[in-house]
C-alpha positions as CSV (number, residue, x, y, z in Angstrom):
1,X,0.9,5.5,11.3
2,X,4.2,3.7,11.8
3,X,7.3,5.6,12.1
4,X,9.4,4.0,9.4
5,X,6.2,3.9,6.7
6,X,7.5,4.7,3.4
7,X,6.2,7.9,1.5
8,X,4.1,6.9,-1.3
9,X,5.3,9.0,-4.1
10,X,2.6,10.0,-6.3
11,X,1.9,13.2,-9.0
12,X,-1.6,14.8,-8.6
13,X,-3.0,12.6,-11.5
14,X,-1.9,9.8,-10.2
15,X,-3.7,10.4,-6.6
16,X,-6.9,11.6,-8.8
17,X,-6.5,7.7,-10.4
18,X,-6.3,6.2,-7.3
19,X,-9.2,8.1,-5.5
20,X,-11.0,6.8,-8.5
21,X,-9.8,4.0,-8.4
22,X,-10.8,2.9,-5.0
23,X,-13.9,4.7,-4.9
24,X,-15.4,2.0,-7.7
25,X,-14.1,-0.8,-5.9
26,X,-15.8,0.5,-3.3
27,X,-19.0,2.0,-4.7
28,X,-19.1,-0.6,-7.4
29,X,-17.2,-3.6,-7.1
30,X,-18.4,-4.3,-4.1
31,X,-21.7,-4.9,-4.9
32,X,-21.1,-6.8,-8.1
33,X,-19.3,-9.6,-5.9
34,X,-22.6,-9.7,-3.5
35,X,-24.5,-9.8,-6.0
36,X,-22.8,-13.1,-7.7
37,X,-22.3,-14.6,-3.6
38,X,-25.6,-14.0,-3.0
39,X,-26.6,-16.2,-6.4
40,X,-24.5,-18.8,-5.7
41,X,-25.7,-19.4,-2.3
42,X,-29.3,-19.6,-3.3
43,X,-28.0,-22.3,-5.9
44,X,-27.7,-24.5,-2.5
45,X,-24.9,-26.7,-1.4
46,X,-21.9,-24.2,-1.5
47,X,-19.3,-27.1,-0.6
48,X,-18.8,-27.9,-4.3
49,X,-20.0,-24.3,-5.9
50,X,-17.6,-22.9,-8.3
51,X,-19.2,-20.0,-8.9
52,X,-19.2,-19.2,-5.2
53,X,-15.7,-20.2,-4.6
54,X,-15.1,-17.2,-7.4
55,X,-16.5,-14.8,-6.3
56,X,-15.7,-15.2,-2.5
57,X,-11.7,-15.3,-4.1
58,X,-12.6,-12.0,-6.2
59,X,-13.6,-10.4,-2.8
60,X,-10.8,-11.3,-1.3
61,X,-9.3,-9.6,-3.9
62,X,-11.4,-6.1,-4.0
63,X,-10.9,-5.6,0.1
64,X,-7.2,-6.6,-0.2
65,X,-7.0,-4.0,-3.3
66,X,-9.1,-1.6,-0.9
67,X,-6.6,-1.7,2.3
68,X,-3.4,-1.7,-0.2
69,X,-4.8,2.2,-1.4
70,X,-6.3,3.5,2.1
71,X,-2.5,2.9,3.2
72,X,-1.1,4.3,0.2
73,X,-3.2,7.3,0.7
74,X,-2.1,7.7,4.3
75,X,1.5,7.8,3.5
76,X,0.7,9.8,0.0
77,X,3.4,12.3,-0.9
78,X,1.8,14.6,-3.8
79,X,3.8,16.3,-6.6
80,X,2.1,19.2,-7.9
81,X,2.6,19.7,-11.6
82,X,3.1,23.5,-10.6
83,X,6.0,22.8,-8.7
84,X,8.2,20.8,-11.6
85,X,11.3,23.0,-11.4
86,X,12.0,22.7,-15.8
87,X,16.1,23.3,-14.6
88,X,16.5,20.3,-13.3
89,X,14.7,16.7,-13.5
90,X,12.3,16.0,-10.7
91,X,9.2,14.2,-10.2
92,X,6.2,15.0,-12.1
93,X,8.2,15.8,-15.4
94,X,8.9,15.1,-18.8
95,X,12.0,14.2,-20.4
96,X,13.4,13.6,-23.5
97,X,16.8,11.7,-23.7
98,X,19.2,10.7,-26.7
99,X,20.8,6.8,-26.4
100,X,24.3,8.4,-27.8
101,X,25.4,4.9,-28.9
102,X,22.3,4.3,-31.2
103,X,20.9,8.1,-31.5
104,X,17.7,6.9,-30.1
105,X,15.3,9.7,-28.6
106,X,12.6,8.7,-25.6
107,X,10.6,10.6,-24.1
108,X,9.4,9.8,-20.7
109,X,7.4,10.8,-17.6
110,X,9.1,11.3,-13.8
111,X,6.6,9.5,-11.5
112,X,6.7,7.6,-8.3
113,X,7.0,3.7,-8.3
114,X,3.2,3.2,-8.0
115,X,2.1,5.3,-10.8
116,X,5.0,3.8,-13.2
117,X,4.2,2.1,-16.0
118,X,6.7,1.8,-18.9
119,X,3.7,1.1,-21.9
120,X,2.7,4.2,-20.9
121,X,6.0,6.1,-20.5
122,X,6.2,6.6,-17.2
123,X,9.0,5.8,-15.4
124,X,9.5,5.5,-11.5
125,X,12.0,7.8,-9.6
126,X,13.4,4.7,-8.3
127,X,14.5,2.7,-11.1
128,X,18.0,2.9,-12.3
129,X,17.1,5.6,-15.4
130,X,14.7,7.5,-12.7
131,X,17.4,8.2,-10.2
132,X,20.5,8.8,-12.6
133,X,17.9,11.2,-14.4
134,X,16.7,13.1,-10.8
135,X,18.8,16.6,-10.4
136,X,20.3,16.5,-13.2
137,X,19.6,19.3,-16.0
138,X,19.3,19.7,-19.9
139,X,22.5,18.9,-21.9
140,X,23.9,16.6,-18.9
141,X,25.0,13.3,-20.0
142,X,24.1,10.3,-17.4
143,X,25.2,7.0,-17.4
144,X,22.9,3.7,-16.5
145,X,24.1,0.4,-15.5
146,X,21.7,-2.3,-17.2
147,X,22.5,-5.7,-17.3
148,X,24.0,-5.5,-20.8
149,X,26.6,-3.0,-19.3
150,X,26.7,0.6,-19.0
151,X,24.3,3.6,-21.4
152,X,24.7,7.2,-21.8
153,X,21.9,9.1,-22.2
154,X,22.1,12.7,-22.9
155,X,19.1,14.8,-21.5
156,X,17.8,16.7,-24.8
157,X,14.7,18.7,-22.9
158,X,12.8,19.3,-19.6
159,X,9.4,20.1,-19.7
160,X,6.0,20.3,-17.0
């Protein structure tokens, strides 16, 4: 492992998802895209074969999908729900803010940048909200520079 690897930060669902994740690729996917190479090569000449110029591209694909988690799982840094510390905003925890301009609430989840996904409200302890958000505590008011300019958010609730 290299020295200067960054730490894939990741909650315990979201190692569960990849462990899944990359045991179907593995398990699965992997023998769906022999399956379709082996059936375009017995189709013959395979210098103008679509079909096995796909699927040799979505193998590419699977094994490159395949090394991209065996190295996220090396460097894997795992935040136990049990260890959300509710006082203070940290990885692996819910919050609900308040936009004090438009008295907007949100409610979203602390993950690491792997796991975030903003359809889903998760947000990654790296973005802008994620880091003005970690340490901080409930009542605090945070500000966030976005490109519009600057947002205050007060934090209305901590929660596991």
């Amino acid at each position: 492992m290299a020295e200067n690897a960054k730490k894939v930060v990741l909650t315990r669902e979201g190692l569960r998802n990849l462990e899944k994740e990359i045991e179907d690729l593995k398990v699965n996917k992997r023998k769906e895209v022999a399956a379709k190479i082996k059936e375009a090569r017995e189709q013959g000449d395979l210098s103008e074969n679509a079909e096995y110029d796909a699927a040799k591209e979505e193998q590419a694909k699977i094994e490159a999908r395949i090394e991209e988690i065996e190295k996220m799982l090396k460097n894997v840094d795992v935040f136990d729900d049990d260890d959300v510390d509710e006082s203070k905003v940290s990885i692996g925890c819910k919050v609900v803010i308040r936009d004090i301009e438009y008295d907007d609430d949100f409610e979203f989840k602390i993950v690491g940048s792997t796991e975030a996904n903003s359809l889903e409200g998760k947000i990654s302890n790296e973005s802008p909200v994620g880091i003005a958000l970690i340490g901080k505590s409930e009542g605090d008011v945070i500000e966030v520079e976005v490109p519009a300019g600057v947002v205050k958010y007060e934090i209305l609730k901590i929660v596991k």
